[in-house]
One Martini backbone bead per residue (centre of mass of N, CA, C, O) as a GRO file, in nm:
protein
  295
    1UNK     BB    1   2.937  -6.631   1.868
    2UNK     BB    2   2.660  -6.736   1.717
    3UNK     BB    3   2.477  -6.549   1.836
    4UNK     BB    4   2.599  -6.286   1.768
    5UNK     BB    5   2.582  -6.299   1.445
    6UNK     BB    6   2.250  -6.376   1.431
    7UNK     BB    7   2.166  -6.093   1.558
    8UNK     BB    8   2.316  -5.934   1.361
    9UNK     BB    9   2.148  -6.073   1.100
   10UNK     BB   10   1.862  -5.977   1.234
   11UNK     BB   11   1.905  -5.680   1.247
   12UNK     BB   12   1.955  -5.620   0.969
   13UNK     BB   13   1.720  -5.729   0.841
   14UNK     BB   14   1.531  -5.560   0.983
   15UNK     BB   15   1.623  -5.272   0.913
   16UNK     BB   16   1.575  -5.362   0.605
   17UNK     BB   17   1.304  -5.353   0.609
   18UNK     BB   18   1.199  -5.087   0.733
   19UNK     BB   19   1.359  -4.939   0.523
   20UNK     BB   20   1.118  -4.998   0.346
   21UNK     BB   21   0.930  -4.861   0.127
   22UNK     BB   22   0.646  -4.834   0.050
   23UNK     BB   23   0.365  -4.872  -0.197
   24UNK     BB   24   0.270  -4.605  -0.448
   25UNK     BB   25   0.135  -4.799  -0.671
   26UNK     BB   26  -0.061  -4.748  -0.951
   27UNK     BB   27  -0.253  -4.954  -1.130
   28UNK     BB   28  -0.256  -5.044  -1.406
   29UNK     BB   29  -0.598  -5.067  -1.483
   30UNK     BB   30  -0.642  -4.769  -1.472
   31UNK     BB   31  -0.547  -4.718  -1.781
   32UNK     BB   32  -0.820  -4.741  -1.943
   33UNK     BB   33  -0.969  -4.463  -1.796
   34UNK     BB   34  -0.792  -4.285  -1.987
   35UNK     BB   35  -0.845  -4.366  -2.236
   36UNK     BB   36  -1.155  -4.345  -2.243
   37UNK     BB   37  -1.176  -4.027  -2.092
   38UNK     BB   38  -0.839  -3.836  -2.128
   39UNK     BB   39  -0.649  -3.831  -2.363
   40UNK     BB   40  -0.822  -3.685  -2.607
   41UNK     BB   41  -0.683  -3.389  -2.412
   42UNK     BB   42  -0.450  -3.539  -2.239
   43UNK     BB   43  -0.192  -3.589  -2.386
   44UNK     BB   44   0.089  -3.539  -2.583
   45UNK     BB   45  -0.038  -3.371  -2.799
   46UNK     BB   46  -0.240  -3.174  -2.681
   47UNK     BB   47  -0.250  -3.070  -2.351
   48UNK     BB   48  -0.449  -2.951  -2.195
   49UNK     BB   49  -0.386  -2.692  -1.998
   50UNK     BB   50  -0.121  -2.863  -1.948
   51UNK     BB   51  -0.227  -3.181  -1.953
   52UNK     BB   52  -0.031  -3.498  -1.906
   53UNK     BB   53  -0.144  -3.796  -1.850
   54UNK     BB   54   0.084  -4.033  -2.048
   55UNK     BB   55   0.326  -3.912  -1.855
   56UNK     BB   56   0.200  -3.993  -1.587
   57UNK     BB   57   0.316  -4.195  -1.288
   58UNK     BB   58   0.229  -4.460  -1.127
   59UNK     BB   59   0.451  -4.349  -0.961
   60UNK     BB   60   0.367  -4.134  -0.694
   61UNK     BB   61   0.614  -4.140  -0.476
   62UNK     BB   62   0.848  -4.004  -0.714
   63UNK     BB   63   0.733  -3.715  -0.621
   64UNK     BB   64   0.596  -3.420  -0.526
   65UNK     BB   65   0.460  -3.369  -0.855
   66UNK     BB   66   0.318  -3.594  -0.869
   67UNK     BB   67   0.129  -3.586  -0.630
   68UNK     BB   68  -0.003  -3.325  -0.720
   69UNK     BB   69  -0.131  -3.437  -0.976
   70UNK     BB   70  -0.307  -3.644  -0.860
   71UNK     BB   71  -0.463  -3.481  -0.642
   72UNK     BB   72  -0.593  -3.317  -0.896
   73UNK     BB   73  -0.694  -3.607  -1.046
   74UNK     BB   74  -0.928  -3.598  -0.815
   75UNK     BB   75  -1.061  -3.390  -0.795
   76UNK     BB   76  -1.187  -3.350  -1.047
   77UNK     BB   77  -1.330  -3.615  -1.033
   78UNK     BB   78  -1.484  -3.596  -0.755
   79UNK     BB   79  -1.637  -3.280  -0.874
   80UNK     BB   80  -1.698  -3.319  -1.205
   81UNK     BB   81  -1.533  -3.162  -1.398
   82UNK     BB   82  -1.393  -3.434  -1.485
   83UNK     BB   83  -1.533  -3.485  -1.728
   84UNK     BB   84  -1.712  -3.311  -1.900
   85UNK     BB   85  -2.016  -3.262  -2.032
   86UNK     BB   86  -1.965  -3.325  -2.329
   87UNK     BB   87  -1.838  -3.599  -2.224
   88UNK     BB   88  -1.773  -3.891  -2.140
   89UNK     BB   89  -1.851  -4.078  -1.872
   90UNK     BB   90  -1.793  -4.221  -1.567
   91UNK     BB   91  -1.878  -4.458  -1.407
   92UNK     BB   92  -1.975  -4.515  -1.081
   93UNK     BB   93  -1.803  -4.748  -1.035
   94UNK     BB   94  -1.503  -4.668  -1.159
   95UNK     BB   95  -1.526  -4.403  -0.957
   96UNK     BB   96  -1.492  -4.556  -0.712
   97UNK     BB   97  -1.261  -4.728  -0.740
   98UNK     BB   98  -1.037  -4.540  -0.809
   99UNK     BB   99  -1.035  -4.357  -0.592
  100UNK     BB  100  -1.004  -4.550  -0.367
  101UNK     BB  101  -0.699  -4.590  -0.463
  102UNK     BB  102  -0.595  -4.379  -0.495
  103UNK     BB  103  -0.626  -4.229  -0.197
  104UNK     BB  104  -0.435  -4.426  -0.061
  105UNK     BB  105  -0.193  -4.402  -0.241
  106UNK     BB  106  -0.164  -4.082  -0.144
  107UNK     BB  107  -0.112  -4.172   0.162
  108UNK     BB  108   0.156  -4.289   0.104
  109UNK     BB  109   0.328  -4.122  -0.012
  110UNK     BB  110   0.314  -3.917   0.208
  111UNK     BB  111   0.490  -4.097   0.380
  112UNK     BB  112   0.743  -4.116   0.184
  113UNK     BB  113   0.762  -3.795   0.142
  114UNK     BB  114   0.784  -3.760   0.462
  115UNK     BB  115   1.071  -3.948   0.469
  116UNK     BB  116   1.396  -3.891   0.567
  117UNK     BB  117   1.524  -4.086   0.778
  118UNK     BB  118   1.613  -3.879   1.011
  119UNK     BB  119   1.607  -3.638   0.866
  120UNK     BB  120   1.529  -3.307   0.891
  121UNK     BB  121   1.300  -3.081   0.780
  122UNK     BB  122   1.143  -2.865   0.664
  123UNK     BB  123   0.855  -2.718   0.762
  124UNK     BB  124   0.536  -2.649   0.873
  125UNK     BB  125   0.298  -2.468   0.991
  126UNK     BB  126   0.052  -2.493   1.181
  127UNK     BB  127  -0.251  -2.316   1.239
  128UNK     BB  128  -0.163  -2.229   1.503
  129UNK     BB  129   0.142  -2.123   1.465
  130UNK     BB  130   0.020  -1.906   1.258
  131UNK     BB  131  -0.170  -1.731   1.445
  132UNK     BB  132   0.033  -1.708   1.677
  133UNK     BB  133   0.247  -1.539   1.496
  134UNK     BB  134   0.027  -1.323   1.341
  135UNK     BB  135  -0.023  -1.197   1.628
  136UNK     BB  136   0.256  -1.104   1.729
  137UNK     BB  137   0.348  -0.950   1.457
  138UNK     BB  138   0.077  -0.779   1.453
  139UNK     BB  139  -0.220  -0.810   1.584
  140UNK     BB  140  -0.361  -1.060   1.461
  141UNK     BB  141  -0.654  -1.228   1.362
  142UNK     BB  142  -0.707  -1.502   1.246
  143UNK     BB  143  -0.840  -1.746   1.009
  144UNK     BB  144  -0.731  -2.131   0.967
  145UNK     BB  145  -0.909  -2.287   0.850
  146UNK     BB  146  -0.808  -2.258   0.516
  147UNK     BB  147  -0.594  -2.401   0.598
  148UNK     BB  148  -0.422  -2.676   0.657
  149UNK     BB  149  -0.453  -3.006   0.807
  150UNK     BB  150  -0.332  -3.107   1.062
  151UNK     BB  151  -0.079  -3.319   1.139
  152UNK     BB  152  -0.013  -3.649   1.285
  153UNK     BB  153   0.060  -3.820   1.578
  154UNK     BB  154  -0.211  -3.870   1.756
  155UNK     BB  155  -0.202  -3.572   2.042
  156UNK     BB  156  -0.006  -3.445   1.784
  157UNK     BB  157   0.087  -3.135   1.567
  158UNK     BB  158   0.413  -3.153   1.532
  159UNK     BB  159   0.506  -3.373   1.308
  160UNK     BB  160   0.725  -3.301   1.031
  161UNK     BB  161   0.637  -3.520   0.834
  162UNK     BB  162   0.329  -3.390   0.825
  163UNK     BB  163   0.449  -3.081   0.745
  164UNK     BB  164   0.410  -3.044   0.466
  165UNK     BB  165   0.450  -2.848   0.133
  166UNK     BB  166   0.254  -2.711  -0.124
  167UNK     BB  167   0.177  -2.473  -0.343
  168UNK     BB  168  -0.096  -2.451  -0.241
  169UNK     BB  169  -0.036  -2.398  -0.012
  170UNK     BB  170   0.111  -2.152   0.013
  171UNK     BB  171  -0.098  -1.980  -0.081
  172UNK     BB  172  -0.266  -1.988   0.153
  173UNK     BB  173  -0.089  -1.856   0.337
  174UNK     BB  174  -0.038  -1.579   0.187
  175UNK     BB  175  -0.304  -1.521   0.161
  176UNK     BB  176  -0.387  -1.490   0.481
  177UNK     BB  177  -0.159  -1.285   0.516
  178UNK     BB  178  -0.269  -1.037   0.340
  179UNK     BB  179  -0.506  -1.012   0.507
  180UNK     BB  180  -0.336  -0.921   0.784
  181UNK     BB  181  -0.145  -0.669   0.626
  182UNK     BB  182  -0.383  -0.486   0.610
  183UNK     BB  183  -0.508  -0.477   0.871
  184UNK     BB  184  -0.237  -0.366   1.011
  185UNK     BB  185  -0.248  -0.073   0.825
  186UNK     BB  186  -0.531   0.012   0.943
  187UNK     BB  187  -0.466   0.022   1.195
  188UNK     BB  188  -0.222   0.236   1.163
  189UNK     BB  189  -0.398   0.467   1.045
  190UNK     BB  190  -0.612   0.512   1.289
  191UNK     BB  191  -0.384   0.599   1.501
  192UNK     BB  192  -0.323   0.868   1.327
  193UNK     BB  193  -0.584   0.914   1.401
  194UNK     BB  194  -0.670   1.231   1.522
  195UNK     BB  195  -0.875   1.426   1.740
  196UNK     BB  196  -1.058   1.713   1.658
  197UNK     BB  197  -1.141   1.993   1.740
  198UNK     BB  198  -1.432   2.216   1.663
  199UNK     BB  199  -1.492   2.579   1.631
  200UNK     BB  200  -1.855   2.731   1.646
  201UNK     BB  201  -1.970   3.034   1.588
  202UNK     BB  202  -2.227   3.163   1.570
  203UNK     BB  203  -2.163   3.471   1.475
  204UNK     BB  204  -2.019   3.317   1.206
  205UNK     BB  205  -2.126   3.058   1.120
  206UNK     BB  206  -2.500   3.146   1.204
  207UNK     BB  207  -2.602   3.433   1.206
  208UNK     BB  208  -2.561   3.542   0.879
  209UNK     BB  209  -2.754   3.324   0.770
  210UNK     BB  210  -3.026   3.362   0.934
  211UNK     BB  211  -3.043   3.681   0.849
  212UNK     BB  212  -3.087   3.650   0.530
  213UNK     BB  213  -3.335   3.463   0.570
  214UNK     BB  214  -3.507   3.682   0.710
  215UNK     BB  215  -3.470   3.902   0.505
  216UNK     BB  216  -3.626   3.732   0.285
  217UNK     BB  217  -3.889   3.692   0.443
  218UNK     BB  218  -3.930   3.976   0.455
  219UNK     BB  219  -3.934   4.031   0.141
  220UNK     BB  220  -4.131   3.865   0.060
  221UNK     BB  221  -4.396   3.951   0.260
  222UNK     BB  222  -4.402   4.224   0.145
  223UNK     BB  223  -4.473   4.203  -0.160
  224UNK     BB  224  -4.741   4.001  -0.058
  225UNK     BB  225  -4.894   4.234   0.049
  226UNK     BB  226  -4.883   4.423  -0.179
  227UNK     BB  227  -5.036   4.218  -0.389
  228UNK     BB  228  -5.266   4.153  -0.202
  229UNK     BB  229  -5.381   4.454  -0.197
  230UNK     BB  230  -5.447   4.441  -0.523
  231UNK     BB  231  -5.659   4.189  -0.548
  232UNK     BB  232  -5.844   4.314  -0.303
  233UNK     BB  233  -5.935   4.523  -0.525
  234UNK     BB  234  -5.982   4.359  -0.787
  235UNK     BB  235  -6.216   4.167  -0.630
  236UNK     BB  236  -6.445   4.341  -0.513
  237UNK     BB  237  -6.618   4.322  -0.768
  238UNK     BB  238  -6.909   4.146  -0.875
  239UNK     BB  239  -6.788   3.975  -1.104
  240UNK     BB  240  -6.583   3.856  -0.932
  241UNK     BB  241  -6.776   3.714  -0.721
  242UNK     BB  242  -6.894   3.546  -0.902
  243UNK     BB  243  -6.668   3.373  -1.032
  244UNK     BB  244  -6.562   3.257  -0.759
  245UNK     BB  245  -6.822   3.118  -0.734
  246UNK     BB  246  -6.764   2.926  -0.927
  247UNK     BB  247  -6.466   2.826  -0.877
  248UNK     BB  248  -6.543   2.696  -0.580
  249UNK     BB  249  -6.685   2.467  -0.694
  250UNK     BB  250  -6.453   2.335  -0.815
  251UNK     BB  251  -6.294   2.471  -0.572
  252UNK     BB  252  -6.285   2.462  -0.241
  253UNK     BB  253  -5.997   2.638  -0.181
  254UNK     BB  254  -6.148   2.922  -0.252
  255UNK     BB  255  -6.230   2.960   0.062
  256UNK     BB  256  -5.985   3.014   0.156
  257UNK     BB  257  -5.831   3.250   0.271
  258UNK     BB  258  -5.546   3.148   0.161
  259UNK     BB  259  -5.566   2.937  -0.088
  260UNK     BB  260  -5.676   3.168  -0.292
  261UNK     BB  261  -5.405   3.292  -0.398
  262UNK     BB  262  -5.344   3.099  -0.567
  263UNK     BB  263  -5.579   3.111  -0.812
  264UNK     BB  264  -5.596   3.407  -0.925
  265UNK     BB  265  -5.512   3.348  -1.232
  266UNK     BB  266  -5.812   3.269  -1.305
  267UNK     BB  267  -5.839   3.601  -1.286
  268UNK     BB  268  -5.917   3.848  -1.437
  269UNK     BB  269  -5.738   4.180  -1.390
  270UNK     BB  270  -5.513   4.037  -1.195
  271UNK     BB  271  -5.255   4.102  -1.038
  272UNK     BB  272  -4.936   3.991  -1.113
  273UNK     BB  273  -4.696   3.838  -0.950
  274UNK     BB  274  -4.434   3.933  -1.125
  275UNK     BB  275  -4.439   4.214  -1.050
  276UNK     BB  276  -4.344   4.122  -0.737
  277UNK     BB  277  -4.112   3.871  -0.809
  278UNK     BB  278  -4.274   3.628  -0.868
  279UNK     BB  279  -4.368   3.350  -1.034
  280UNK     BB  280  -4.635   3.294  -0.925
  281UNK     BB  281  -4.901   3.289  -0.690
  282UNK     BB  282  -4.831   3.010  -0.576
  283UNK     BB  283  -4.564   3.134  -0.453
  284UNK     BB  284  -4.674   3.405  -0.306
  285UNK     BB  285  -4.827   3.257  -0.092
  286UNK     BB  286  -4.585   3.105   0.042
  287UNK     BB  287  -4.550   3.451   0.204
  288UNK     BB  288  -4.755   3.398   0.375
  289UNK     BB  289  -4.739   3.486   0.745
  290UNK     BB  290  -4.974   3.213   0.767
  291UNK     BB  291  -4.886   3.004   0.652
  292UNK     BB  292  -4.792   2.738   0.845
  293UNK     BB  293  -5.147   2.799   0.966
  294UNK     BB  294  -5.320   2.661   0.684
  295UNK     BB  295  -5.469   2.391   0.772
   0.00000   0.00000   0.00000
């Protein structure tokens, strides 16, 4: 009878150890680095940013809202973001000693805020699971590097204790997701672009846009004929053809039979091509029916 009495007491006490959660107070000490370094923004008075550093509690895992702040106030500081670049800063040896104690005390919270007792406890989707959820249900394959890091014990990676969810994860899912639910409305935007085939026909659509054309080409070449015409009339006589000579020199293309139709408004006497509906020379040459093949 006294052994099994001993065994229950033994039981109770063993049981009650193992009940008692971990410590995760950030010690006192490391208040002076708050006064020194932080309070003068962020105190009960300022509270700059909307951040009260002077009433945020050392019992690390007293609430999921204080680890969240706690794990800000790590980001912040070992990011170099505070304290400013204009303001005092914290000294290679304080901050690292602070953090690596931070980040232990961090970790032991985590393990406070994520121990149920046994009872099941809503949990989060980890990376695999919701790659492969936003899959089925979209048809979209997404990257989920960018969500939280699986936590497990061992080589699971499904243990709801471990799968705990702050603010800001949520986001990093949301953000994740709108993403997935974009590309899900354009993939299904483009099957209802059905292909379509459109029938031009030459007769309708081709042959009297070329027709114009034609019609336009030989109407410039017939102009340029007859003002061509005029200009060899009037440039046949002794003083043209001394000029020719002189502007030749100074202008060698005024030798070619066509490039030199170009420059005829520098010869006095000779008809405007204006009269035969061109901008000036240099345009009607462009009508002439050998242009293409002048170089």
């Amino acid at each position: 009878m006294k052994k099994i009495v001993y065994f229950l007491c033994a039981l109770s006490f063993g049981l009650s150890v193992q009940a008692a959660p971990p410590d995760a107070q950030l010690p006192k000490k490391h208040l002076q680095l708050f006064k020194t370094y932080c309070f003068e923004c962020h105190d009960s008075l300022m509270e700059e940013g909307d951040v009260n550093l002077e009433e945020l509690p050392f019992n690390i895992s007293k609430d999921l809202k204080t680890a969240e702040m706690w794990q800000k106030v790590l980001n912040a500081i070992n990011s170099g973001e505070m304290p400013p670049e204009d303001e005092k800063q914290i000294t290679k040896e304080e901050k690292t000693v602070f953090l690596d104690d931070l980040s232990n005390h961090l970790v032991t919270a985590r393990k406070v805020l994520s121990d149920t007792g046994g009872v099941i406890t809503m949990r989060r989707l980890n990376r695999r699971e919701y790659g492969n959820t936003i899959n089925d249900l979209l048809g979209v394959k997404v990257d989920t590097q960018s969500l939280p890091a699986d936590g497990g014990g061992g080589t699971f990676d499904t243990v709801g204790g471990s799968q705990f969810i702050s603010s800001d994860q949520i986001e990093q899912y949301l953000k994740l997701g709108r993403v997935a639910i974009d590309e899900a409305f354009e993939r299904r935007a483009m099957q209802k672009r059905r292909p379509s085939i459109v029938r031009a026909e030459p007769e309708v659509h081709i042959n009297p846009a070329n027709e114009k054309l034609v019609k336009r080409i030989e109407d410039n070449q017939a102009r340029f004929s007859r003002w061509k015409a005029e200009v060899d009339k009037a440039i046949a006589t002794p003083a043209q053809q001394k000029r020719i000579k002189e502007l030749t020199k100074q202008n060698n293309q005024m030798a070619h039979p066509i490039h030199f139709y170009k420059f005829v408004d520098l010869l006095e006497g000779v008809p405007k091509a204006k009269k035969f509906g061109f901008k000036d020379s240099f345009e009607a040459t462009l009508s002439h029916p050998d242009w293409d093949r002048s170089e």
